[in-house]
C-alpha beads as a LAMMPS data file, in Angstrom:
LAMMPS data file: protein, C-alpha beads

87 atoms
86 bonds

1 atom types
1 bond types

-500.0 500.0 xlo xhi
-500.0 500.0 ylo yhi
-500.0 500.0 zlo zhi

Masses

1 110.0

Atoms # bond

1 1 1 245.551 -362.535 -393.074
2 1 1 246.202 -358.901 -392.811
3 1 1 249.806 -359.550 -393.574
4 1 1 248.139 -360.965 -397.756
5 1 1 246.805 -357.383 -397.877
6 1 1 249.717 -355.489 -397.129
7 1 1 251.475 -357.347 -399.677
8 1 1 249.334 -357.337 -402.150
9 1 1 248.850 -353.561 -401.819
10 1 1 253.025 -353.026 -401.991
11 1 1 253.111 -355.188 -404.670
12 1 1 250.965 -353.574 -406.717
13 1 1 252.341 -349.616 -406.387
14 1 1 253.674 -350.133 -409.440
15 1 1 250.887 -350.550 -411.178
16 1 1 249.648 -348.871 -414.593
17 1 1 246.546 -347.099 -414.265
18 1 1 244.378 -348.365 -416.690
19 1 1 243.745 -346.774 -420.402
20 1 1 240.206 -345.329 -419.932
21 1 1 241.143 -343.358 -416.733
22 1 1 242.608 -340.002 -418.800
23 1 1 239.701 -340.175 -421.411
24 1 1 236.909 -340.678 -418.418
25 1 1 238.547 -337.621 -416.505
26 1 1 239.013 -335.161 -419.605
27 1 1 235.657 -335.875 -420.400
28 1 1 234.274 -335.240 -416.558
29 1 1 236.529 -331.828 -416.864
30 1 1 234.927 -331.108 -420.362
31 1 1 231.500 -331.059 -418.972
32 1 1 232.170 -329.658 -415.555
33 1 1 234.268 -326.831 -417.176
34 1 1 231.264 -326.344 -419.916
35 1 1 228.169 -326.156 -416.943
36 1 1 230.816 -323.801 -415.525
37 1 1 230.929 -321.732 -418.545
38 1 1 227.023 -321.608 -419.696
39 1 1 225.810 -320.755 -416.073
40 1 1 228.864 -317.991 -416.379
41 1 1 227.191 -316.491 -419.852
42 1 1 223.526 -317.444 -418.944
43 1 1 224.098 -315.286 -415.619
44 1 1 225.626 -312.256 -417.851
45 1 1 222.770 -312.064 -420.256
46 1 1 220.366 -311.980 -417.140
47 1 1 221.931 -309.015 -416.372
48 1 1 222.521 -307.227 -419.506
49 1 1 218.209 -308.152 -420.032
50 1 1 217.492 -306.460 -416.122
51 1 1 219.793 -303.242 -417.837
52 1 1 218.060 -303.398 -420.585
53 1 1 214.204 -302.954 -418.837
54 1 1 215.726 -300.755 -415.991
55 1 1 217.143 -298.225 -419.185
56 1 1 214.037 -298.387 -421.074
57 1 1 212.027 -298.163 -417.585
58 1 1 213.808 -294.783 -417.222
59 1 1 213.922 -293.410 -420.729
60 1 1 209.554 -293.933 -420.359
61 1 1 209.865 -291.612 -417.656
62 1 1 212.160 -288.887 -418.851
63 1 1 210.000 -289.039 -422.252
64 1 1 207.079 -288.510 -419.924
65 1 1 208.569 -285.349 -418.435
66 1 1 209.579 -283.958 -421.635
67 1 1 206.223 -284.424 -423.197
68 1 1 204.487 -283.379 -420.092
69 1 1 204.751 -279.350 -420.708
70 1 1 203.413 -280.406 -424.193
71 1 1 200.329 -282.226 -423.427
72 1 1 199.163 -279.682 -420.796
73 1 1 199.378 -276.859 -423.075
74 1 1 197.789 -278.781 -426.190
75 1 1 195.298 -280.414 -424.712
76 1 1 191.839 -279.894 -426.109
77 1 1 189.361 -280.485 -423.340
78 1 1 189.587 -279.728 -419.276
79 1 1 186.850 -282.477 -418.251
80 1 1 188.041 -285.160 -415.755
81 1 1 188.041 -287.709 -418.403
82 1 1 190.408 -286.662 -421.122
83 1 1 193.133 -285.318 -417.957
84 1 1 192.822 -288.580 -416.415
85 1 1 193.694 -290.562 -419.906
86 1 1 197.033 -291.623 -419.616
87 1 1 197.795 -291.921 -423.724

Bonds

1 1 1 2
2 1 2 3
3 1 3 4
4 1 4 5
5 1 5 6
6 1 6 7
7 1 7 8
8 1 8 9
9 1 9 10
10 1 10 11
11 1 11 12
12 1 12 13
13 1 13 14
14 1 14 15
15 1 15 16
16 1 16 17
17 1 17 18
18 1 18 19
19 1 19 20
20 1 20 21
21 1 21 22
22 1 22 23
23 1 23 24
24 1 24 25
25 1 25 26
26 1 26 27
27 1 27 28
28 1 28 29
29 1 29 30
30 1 30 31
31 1 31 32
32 1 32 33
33 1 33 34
34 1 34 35
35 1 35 36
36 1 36 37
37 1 37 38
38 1 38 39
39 1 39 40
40 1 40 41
41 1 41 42
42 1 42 43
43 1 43 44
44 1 44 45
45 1 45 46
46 1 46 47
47 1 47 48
48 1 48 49
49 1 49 50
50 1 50 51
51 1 51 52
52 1 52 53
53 1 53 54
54 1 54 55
55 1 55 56
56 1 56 57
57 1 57 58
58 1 58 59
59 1 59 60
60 1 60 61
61 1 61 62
62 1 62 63
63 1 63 64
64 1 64 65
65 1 65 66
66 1 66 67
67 1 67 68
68 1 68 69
69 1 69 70
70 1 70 71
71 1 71 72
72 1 72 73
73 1 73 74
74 1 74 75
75 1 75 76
76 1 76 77
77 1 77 78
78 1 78 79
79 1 79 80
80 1 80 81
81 1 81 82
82 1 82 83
83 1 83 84
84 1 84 85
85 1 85 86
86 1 86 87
């Protein structure tokens, strides 16, 4: 019995693969390669978005600083309620 297999299997190395085997395996490569791809670009604009708040984060602060001398000297009232407004 074992001997049917073997020859079977030798006799059949010459064997065509058959016609839907290159169109099934671009098509598995087309949508592996394009996951690949969109996780790639969806990962990039999750960083350029963090940049984004982390720059405008900053910029709040420096504005802050830079308007701080300004508010102190303008301001019209010294009770605890207008210092403690943060507007």
């Amino acid at each position: 019995m074992p001997s049917t297999f073997l020859a079977a299997a030798t006799s059949d190395a010459t064997a065509v693969a058959p016609v839907w085997l290159p169109l099934v395996m671009q098509l598995a490569t087309a949508l592996i390669g394009g996951s690949i791809a969109a996780t790639f670009i969806s990962h990039l604009q999750a960083s350029a978005e963090k940049r984004r708040e982390r720059y405008a984060e900053a910029v709040a602060c420096l504005v802050g600083w830079v308007e701080y001398p300004y508010r102190v000297r303008r301001r019209v009232n010294d009770e605890r309620k207008w210092l403690n407004r943060g507007d």
